[in-house]
C-alpha positions in Angstrom: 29.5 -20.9 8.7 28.8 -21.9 5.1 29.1 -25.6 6.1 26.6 -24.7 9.1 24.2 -22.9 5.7 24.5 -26.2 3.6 23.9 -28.8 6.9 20.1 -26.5 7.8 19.5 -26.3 3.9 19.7 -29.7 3.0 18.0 -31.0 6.3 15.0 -28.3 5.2 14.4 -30.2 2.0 14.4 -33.5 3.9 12.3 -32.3 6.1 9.9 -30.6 3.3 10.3 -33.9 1.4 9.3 -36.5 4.2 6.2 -34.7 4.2 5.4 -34.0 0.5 5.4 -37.6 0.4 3.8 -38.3 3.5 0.8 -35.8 2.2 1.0 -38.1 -1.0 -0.1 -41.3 0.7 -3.4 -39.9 2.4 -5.7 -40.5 -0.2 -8.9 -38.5 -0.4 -12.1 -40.0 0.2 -13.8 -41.6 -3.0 -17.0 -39.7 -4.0 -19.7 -42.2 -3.7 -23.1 -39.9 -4.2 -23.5 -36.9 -6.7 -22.7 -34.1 -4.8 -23.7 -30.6 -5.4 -21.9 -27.5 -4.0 -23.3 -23.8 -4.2 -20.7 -21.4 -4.6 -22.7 -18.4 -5.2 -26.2 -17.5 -5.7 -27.1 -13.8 -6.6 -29.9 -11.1 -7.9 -26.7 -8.9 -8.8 -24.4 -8.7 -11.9 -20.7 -8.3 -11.2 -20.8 -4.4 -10.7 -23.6 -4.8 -8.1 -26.3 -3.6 -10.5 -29.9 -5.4 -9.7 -30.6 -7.7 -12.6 -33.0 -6.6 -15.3 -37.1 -7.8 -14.4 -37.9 -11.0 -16.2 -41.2 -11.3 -17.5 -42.2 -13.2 -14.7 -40.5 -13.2 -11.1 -37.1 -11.7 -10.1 -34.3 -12.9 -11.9 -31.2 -15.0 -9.6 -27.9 -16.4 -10.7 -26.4 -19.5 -9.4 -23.0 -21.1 -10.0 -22.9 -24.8 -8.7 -20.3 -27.0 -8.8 -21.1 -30.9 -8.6 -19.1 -33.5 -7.7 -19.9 -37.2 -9.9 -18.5 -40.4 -8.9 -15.7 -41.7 -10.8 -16.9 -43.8 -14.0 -20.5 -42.3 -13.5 -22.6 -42.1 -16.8 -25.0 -39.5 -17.2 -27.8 -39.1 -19.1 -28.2 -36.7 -22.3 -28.4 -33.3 -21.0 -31.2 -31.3 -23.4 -33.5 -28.0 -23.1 -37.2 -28.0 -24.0 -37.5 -25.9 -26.6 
């Protein structure tokens, strides 16, 4: 019985290790454009409370994650002031 334990144990970690590795070898795509994702875009704060008014217009919160090509350079990133 315990040999029977040791022969399925050590045949699941070949298993799991054949395809670990075979996961390994399938290389993702290479980002070729800048590419922007929204993840979330809100009037809300994290309790569900309405922002507070602006001055002008309603207020909105976006989070944005953006993929760059590898070895991009970007320009200086500044704010008008």
């Amino acid at each position: 019985m315990i040999l029977l334990i040791i022969v399925a144990a050590l045949l699941l970690a070949a298993v799991i290790l054949i395809l670990a590795n075979r996961r390994k070898k399938e290389k993702p795509m290479p980002v070729t454009t800048v590419k922007p994702f929204e993840l979330l875009r809100t009037d809300r704060s994290w309790d569900g409370a309405e922002l507070p008014d602006y001055p002008q217009g309603r207020p909105e919160l976006a989070a944005v994650r953006i993929e760059f090509p590898a070895g991009q350079k970007l320009g200086w990133h500044h704010h008008p002031v």
